[in-house]
C-alpha positions as CSV (number, residue, x, y, z in Angstrom):
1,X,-4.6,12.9,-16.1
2,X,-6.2,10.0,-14.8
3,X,-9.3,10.7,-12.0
4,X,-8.6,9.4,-8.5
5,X,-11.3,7.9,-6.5
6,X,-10.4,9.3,-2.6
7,X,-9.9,6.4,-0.7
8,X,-12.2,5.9,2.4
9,X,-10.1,6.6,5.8
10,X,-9.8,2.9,7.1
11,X,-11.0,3.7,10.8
12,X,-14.5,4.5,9.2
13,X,-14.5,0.4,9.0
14,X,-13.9,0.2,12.1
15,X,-16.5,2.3,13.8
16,X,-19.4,-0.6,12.9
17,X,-17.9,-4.0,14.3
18,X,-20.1,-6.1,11.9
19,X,-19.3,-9.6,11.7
20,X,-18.0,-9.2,8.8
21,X,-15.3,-6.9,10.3
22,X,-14.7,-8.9,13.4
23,X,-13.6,-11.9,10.9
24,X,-11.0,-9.5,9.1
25,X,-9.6,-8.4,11.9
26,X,-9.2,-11.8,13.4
27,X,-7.4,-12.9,10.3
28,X,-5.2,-10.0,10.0
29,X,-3.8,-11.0,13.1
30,X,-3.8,-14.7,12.8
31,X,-1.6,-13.8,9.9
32,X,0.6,-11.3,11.0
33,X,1.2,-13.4,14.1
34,X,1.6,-17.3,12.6
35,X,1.5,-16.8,8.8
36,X,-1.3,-16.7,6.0
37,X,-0.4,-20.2,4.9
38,X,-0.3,-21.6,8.3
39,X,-3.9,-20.3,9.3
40,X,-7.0,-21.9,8.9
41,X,-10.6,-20.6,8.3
42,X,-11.3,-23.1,10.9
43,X,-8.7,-21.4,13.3
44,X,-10.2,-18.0,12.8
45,X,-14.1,-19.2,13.8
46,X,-12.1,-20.9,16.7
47,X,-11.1,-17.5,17.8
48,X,-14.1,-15.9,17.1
49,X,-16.6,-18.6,18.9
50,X,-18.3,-19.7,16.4
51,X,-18.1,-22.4,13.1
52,X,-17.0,-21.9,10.3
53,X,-20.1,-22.4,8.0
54,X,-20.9,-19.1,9.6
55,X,-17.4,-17.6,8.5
56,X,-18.6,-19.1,5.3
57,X,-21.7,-17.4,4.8
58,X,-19.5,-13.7,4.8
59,X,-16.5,-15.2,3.2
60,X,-16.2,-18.2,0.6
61,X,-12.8,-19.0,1.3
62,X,-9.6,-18.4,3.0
63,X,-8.2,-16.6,-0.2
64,X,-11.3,-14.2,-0.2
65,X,-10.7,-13.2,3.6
66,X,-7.2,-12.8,2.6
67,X,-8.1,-10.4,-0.4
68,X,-10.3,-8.5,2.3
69,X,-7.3,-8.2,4.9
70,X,-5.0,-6.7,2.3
71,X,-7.8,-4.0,0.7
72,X,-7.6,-3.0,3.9
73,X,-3.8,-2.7,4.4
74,X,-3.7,-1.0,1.3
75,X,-6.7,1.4,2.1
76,X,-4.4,2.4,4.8
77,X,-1.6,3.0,2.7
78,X,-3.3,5.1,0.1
79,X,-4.9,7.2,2.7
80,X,-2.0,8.3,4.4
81,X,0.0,8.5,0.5
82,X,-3.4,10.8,0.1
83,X,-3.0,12.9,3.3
84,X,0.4,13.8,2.1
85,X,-0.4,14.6,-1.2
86,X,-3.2,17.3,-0.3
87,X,-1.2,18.4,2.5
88,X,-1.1,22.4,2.2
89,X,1.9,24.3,2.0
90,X,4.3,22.2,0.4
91,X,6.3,22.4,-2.5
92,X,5.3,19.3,-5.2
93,X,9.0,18.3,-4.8
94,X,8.3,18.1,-1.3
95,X,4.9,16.1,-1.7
96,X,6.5,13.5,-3.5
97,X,9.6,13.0,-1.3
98,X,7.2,12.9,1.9
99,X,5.1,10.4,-0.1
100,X,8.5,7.9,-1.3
101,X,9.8,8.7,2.7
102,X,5.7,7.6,4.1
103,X,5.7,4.8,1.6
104,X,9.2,3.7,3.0
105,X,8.5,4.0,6.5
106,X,4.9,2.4,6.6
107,X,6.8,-0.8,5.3
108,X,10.1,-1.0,7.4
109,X,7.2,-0.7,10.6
110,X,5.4,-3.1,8.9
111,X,7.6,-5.9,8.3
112,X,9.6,-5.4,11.3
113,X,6.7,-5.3,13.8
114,X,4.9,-8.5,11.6
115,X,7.5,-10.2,9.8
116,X,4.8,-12.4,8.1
117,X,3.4,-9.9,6.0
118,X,4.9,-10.7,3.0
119,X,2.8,-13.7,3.2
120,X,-0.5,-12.1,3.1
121,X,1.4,-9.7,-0.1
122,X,2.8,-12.9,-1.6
123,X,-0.6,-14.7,-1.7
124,X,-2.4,-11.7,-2.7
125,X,0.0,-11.2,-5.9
126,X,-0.7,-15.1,-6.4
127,X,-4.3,-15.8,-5.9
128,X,-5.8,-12.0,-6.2
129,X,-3.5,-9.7,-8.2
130,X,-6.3,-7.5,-9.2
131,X,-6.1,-6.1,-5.7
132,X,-2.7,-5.6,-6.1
133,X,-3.1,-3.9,-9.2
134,X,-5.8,-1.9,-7.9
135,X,-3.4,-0.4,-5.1
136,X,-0.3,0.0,-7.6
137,X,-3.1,2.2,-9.5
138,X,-4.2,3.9,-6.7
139,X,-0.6,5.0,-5.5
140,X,0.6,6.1,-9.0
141,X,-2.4,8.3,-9.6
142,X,-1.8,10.1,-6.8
143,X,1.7,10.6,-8.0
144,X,0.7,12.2,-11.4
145,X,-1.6,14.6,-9.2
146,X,1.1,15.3,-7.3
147,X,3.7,15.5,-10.4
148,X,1.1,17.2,-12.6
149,X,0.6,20.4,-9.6
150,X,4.2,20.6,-10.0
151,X,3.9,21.4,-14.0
152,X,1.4,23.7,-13.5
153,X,3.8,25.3,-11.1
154,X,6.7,25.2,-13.6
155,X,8.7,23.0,-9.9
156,X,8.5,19.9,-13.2
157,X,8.9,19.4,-16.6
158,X,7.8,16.4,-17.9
159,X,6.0,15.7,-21.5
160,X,3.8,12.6,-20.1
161,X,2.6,13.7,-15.6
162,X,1.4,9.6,-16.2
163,X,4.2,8.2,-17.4
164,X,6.4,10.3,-15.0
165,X,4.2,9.0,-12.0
166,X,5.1,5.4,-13.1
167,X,8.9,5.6,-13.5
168,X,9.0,7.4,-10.1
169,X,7.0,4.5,-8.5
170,X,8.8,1.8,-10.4
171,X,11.7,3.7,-8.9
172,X,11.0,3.4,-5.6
173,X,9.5,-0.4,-5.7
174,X,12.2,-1.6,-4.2
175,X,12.2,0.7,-0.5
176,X,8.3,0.0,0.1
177,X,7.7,-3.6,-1.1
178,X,6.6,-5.7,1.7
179,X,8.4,-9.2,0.0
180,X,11.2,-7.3,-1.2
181,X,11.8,-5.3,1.9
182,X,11.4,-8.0,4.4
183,X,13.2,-11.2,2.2
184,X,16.0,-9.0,0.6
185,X,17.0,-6.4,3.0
186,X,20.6,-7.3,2.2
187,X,20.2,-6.5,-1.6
188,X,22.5,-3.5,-2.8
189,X,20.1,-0.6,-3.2
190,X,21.2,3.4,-3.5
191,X,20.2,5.4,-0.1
192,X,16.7,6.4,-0.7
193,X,17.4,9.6,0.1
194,X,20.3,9.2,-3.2
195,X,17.1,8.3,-5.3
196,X,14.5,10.7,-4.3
197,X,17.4,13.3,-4.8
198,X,17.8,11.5,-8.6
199,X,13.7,11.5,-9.1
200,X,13.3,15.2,-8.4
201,X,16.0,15.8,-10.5
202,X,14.7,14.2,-13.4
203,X,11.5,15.6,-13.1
204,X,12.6,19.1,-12.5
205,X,13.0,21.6,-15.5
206,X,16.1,21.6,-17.6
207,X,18.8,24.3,-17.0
C-alpha cells in the first residue's frame, strides 16, 4: 500500500500572515469573485497597496500564484477527506461513503457559493497539472487506507486495495469535480447515493 504523507491542517497557514499569504489570499478571492482569467497580478498589488515587482519577488507569475491558491484548496480537501478517514468508530464502509458524501458536498458549496472556481481548477489542469495530480494522488491514497482497513477486517474483498481505491475515485469523479460539477450539472448521472451503494457492493466480499 502506498505511504500517505498527512496533509498539514490549512488554518496552520493562516496563523503567520506573511506576505506571501496575504497575496494568496488576495488572489483566491479576486478569483472566486471576477474570474482567474480576468484578474491581474497588477490588480492583486492594487488590492494589497503595493506594486507588483514586490508581488514578483514571492511569485513569478500569475500562473504560480494560481498553483499556490489551489494547493491550498486542495490541502483543504485532503484534510477534511483525512479527518474522515481516521475518524474512530466507523465501519470502512462507512469511512468511504462519508469520504464520497464530504467530497460531494465540499464541491456543490464550492461552486455554488464561487461559481468561478472552475476557472482556477481549469487553469490549474492546463498550466500546472502536477498539482492536480498530486491531489488526485493524495485522495486515492487515502482511499486504499481506508479500503485496505476494510480487508483486514474481512468488511472488503478485493485482490489489488490500489487498484480498488482508483476505480472507486474514478467512480465518483463525476459528483466532486469542480468543472464538471459547476459546467454540467444537467448531465445524466445515477444518485450518488445509487453509486456509493454500487461501490460498497463491489468491494464487499462475495456471497
Amino acid at each position: 500500500m502506498t505511504a500517505i504523507a498527512d496533509p498539514i491542517n490549512p488554518l496552520t497557514e493562516e496563523s503567520a500572515p506573511t506576505t506571501r499569504c496575504r497575496i494568496i489570499a488576495t488572489a483566491e478571492q479576486s478569483f472566486r469573485e471576477i474570474g482567474y482569467q480576468k484578474t491581474t497580478v497588477a490588480d492583486i498589488a492594487k488590492t494589497l497597496k503595493m506594486s507588483p515587482a514586490n508581488v514578483y519577488r514571492f511569485f513569478d507569475s500569475k500562473k504560480a500564484i494560481n498553483e499556490a491558491v489551489v494547493e491550498r484548496l486542495t490541502r483543504e480537501v485532503e484534510y477534511l477527506i483525512l479527518t474522515i478517514a481516521e475518524a474512530p468508530g466507523l465501519s470502512a464502509a462507512d469511512r468511504v461513503s462519508e469520504m464520497i458524501l464530504a467530497l460531494h458536498r465540499d464541491c456543490l458549496e464550492r461552486c455554488e457559493a464561487f461559481p468561478r472556481v472552475h476557472e482556477m481548477i481549469e487553469a490549474a489542469m492546463t498550466e500546472s497539472w502536477d498539482v492536480c495530480r498530486q491531489h488526485v494522488d493524495m485522495i486515492v491514497g487515502v482511499f486504499e487506507r481506508v479500503i485496505a482497513e476494510g480487508v483486514r477486517r474481512g468488511e472488503f474483498a478485493v485482490p489489488d486495495t490500489r487498484i480498488a481505491a482508483g476505480c472507486v475515485h474514478a467512480a465518483v469523479v463525476r459528483y466532486c469535480h469542480p468543472v464538471l460539477v459547476s459546467t454540467c450539472p444537467d448531465a445524466p448521472v445515477p444518485p450518488l447515493d445509487a453509486m456509493i451503494a454500487f461501490l460498497l457492493k463491489g468491494l464487499a466480499p462475495a456471497r
